[in-house]
N, C-alpha and C positions, 0 to 999 in steps of 0.2 A: 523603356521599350527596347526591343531586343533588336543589335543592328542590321541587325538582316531584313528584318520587317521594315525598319524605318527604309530600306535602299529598296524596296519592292514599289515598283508601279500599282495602282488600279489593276489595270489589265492584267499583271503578273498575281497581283492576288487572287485576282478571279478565276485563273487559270489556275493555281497552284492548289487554292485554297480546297475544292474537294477531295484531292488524292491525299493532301492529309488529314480528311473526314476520315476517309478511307484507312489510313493506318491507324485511328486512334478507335475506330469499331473493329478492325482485327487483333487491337492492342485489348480490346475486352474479352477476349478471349480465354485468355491465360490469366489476365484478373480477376476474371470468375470463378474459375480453382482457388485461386489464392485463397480468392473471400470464402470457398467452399471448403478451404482446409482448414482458415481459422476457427469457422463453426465447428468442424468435426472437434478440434483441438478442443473447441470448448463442451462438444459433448463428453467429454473425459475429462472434464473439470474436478469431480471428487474425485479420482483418483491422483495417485502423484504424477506418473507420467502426463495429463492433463498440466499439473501444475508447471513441469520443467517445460515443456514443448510451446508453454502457453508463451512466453518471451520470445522465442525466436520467431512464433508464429506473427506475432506483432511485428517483430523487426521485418521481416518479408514484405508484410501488409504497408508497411510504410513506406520502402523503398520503392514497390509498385504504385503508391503515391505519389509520389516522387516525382516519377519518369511523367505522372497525367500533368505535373504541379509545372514542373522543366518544359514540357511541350506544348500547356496550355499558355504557356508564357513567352514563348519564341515565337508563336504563330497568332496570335491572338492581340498581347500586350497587357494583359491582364495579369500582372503578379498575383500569387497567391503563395501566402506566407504561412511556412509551416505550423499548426496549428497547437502542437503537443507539448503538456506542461511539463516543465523546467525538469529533470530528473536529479533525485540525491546520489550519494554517491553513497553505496552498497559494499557493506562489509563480504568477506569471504564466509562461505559456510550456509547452512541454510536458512539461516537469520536472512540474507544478504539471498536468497534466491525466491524465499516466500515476500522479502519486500517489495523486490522487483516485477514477481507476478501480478502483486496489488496494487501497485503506482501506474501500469498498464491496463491492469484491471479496471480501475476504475478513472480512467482519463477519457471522458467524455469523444474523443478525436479516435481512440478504438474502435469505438463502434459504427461512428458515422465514417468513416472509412470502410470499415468491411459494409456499411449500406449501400455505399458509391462502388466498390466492389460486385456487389449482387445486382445492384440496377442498373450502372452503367451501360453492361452491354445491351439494355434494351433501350434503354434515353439517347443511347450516341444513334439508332438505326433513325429517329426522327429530327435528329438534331445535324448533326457536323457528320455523318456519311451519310445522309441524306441524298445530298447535292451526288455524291459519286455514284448511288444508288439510280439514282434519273437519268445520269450518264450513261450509265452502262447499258440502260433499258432504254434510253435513245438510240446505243448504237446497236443494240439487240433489235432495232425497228429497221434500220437501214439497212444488216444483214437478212432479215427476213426477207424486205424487197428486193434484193440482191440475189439471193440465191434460196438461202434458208428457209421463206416460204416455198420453193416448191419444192424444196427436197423432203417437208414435212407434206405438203398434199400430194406427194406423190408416194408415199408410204399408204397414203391414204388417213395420216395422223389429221388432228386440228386442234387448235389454242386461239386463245382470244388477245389481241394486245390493242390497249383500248378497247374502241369499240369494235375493230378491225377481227373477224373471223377470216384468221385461216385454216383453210379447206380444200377441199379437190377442185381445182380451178380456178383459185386462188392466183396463181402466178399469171395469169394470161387476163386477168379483170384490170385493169389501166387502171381504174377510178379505187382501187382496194388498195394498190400497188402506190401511190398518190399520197392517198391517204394516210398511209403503213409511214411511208417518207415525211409527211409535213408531222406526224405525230413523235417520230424520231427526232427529229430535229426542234421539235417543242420541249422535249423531254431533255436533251439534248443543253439546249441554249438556260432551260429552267436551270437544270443542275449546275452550270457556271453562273449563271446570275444571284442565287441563291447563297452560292458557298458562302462568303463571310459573313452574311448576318444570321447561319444556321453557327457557324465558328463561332461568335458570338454571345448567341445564343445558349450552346455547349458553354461557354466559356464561365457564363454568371453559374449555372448547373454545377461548375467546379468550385463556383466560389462558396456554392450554397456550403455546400458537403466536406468539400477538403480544405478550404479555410479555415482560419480559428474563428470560435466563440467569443463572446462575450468574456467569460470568466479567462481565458487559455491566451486572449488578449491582453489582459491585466496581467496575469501570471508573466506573461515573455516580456511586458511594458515593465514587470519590477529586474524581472532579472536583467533585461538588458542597461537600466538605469544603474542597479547595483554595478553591474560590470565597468560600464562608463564614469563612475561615481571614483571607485576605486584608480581606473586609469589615470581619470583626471588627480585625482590626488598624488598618484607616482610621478604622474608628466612634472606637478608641481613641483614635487619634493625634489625631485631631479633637476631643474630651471635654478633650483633654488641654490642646490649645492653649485651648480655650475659657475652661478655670479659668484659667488662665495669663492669658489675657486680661481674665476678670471680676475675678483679683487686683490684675494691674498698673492695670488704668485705675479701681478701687474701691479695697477694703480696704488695699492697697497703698499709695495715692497718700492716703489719709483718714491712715495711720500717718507715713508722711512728712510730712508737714503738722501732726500732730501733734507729731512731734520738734521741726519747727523753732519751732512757738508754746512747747514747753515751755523752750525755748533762750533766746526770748525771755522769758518770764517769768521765767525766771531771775533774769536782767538787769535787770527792771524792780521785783523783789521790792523793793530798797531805794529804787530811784528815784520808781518811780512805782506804790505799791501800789495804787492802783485803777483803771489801766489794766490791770495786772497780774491784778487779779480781773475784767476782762472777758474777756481771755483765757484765762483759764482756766476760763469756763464755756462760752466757743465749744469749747476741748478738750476739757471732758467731752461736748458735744453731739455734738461730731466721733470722738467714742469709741462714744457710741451706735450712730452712723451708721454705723462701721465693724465695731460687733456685730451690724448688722442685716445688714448686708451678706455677711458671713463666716456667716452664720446662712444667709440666699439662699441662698448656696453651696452648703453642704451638705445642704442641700434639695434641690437641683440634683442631686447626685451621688449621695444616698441618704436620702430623708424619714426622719424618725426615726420617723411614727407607722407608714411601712413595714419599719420595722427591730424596733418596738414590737406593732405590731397585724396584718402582716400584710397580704396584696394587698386582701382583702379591707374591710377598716377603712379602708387609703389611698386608696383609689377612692372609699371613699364621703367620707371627708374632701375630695377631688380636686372631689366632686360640689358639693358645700358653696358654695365659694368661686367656683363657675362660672356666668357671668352667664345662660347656659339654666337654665331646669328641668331637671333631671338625679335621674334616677329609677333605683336601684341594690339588685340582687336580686342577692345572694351567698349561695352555696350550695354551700359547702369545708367538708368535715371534718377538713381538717388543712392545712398548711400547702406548699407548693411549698418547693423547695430556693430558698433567697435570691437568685441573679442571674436565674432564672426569672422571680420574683416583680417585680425589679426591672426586667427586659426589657419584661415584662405591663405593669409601672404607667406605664412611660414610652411605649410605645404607646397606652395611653389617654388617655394623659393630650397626648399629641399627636393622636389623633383626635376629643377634644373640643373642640381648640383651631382643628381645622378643620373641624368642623362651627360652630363660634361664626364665624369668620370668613366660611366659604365656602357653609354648606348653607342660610342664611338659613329655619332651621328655631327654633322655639319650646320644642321640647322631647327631650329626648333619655332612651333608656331602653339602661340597661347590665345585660348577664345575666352573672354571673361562673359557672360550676362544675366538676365533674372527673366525668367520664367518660371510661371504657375507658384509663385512662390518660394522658388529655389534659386541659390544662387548658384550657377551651373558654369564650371573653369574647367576647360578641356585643354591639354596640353601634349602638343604632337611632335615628334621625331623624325627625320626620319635614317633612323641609325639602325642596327641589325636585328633588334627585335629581339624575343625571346626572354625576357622581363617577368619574373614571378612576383605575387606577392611575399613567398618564401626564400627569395633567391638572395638575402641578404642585402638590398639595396635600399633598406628601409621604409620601405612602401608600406609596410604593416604598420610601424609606427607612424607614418600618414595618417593611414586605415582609423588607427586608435583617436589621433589628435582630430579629426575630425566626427568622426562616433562619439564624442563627446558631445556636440551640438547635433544628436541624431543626425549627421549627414553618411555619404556613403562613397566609396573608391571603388572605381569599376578599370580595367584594365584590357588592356586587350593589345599583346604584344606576339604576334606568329614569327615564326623566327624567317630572317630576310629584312623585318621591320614592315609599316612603319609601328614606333610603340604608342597606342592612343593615353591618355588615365584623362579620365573625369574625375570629378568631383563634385558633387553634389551638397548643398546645406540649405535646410529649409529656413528660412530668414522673413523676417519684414525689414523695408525701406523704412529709416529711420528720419534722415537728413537730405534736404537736396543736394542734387550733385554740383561740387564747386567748380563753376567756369574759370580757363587758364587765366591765368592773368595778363 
């Protein structure tokens, strides 16, 4: 849900919630061309210009999508996730512009789009500008009894609101004048009590239409698995070379080293035994060296006090040794399944490492808990802000290593600070959670 909405009162919805009825029935507006030029575009279907016009006409139609898809989700909470299958990737030439036509052509999410397009503007006047609609025609009642009714019965004009005729004589009737008032402010009080459950309302109406399908579901469920499928195996490949690397140029070269002083000492046992015992306490130093190193490692690959205590206990150990303040509230009743846990700690544990480097912040506060099924790590700053997911600070590879357990990184860094990044991974509680000892 969208933070804005979550930091809105009751009362502040109610109040907010019709004047954006109101922009999203004047947003139909100019959607209804859209949807009127796709049809034109497609009345010129046999011919070629039909053909070329037909792709950009779609691209229009989806980005006015879009903007319903963005706002029904800011103001509502209702995500609705772009519907349109996967696109190939299109040679140059007209091979590559007649396929393009057909792959839009027949994507189911064309058309019901341009339908959300032609009927929107009439579904939003009963729906989500509904409420603005009673508003306005409450305070169009309270002008009447103000002034407006007699300036129209003094023209000698008359209209009806309610049941309320005004007339010649109209302004000087008490009980019409009363009436005109209590019907404005019914009208009035309806239109703000109304608004979020017409918002609502509108809001499943977008689910209906601009949401995917059944098929266009499966479609984005294989590609996004493909995608994730492939990361995960680079993340691997990559993990892999790395130990390979921290062996060969450590642990590795500290035990070969070792070998050959012990070769030597051999050799020197009889010759030279106290050269012999200097070497051989450079080799137990070099054994240490090489315990601590191979110890690194598998820290590297899976903390023990994550394998011991849990994401929970590792973050806050994580926090310990992290040259920020780091302030750590966990609140898990049980345990995530293990590579979950292990995905979690090593996102954090690289988002502290670029907040220490990059956000030139003082202090850092980390929320771990589970809800609705999610294991949800929110991790706050507050350092200068201005944080991309492109900005080179590896958040994208976060982004990836967690997209692999369909989870998801949301970010939200204004420049001033503070920088927020959630995290989200859908999980089941696997184990209970182990009390300290």
């Amino acid at each position: 849900m969208d933070a804005e909405l979550l930091r809105e009162t009751r009362l502040q919805r109610h109040v907010r919630t019709p004047w954006r009825g109101a922009k999203l029935g004047l947003l139909g507006i100019p959607a209804m061309f859209v949807g009127l030029w796709l049809l034109t575009v497609f009345s010129m279907i046999t011919s070629l210009i039909g053909v070329l016009l037909f792709p950009s006409a779609v691209t229009l139609l989806r980005n006015q999508a879009d903007v319903y898809r963005d706002l029904i989700g800011r103001w509502t909470g209702v995500r609705i996730e772009r519907p349109y299958l996967p696109e190939p990737e299109y040679e140059p030439g007209a091979h590559g512009v007649l396929k393009r036509f057909l792959v839009r052509f027949t994507d189911p999410a064309t058309w019901r789009d341009c339908l959300w397009m032609l009927a929107d503007p009439i579904v939003v006047l009963f729906t989500a500008a509904l409420p603005a609609l009673l508003i306005v025609y409450g305070l169009w009642g309270f002008a009447l009894a103000a002034f407006a009714g007699g300036v129209i019965a003094g023209y000698g004009g008359g209209e009806w609101y309610g049941w309320v005729h005004v007339q010649p004589g109209y302004e000087s009737d008490g009980g019409l004048l009363a009436t005109t008032v209590v019907l404005g402010a019914v009208f009035t009080a309806t239109g703000f009590a109304i608004g979020p459950k017409m918002m609502t309302v509108y809001a499943r109406w977008g689910g209906l239409l601009l949401g995917p399908t059944r098929r266009s579901e499966l479609a984005l469920r294989v590609r996004h698995l493909t995608e994730t499928r492939s990361e995960a195996v680079d993340a691997s490949a990559a993990e892999l070379r790395r130990i390979e690397r921290d062996l060969h140029d450590g642990a590795q070269a500290r035990l070969v080293a070792m070998g050959m002083s012990l070769g030597a000492i051999e050799h020197l046992l009889d010759k030279d035994p106290e050269k012999a015992r200097i070497l051989l306490a450079e080799t137990r130093a070099s054994s240490a060296k090489a315990l601590h190193e191979l110890r690194d490692l598998v820290r590297g690959i899976h903390p023990p006090v994550l394998a011991d205590r849990g994401i929970g206990d590792a973050v806050k150990a994580l926090a310990l040794d992290h040259p920020l303040r780091v302030e750590v509230t966990a609140d898990l009743p049980a345990r995530p399944d293990a590579p979950v846990e292990s995905a979690a700690y090593f996102a954090v544990s690289e988002i502290l490492t670029n907040a220490a480097k990059h956000s030139g912040a003082a202090r850092v506060w980390i929320d771990l808990r589970y809800e609705h099924g999610m294991l949800r790590i929110t991790v706050t700053d507050d350092g200068r802000g201005g944080a991309t997911l492109d900005g080179g600070t590896g958040l994208r590879g976060i982004e990836r290593r967690v997209g692999t357990f369909d989870g998801v990184l949301a970010l939200s860094s204004p420049p001033g600070g503070p920088t927020i990044v959630t995290l989200e991974l859908p999980c089941a509680l696997s184990s209970p959670k182990t009390s300290p000892s």
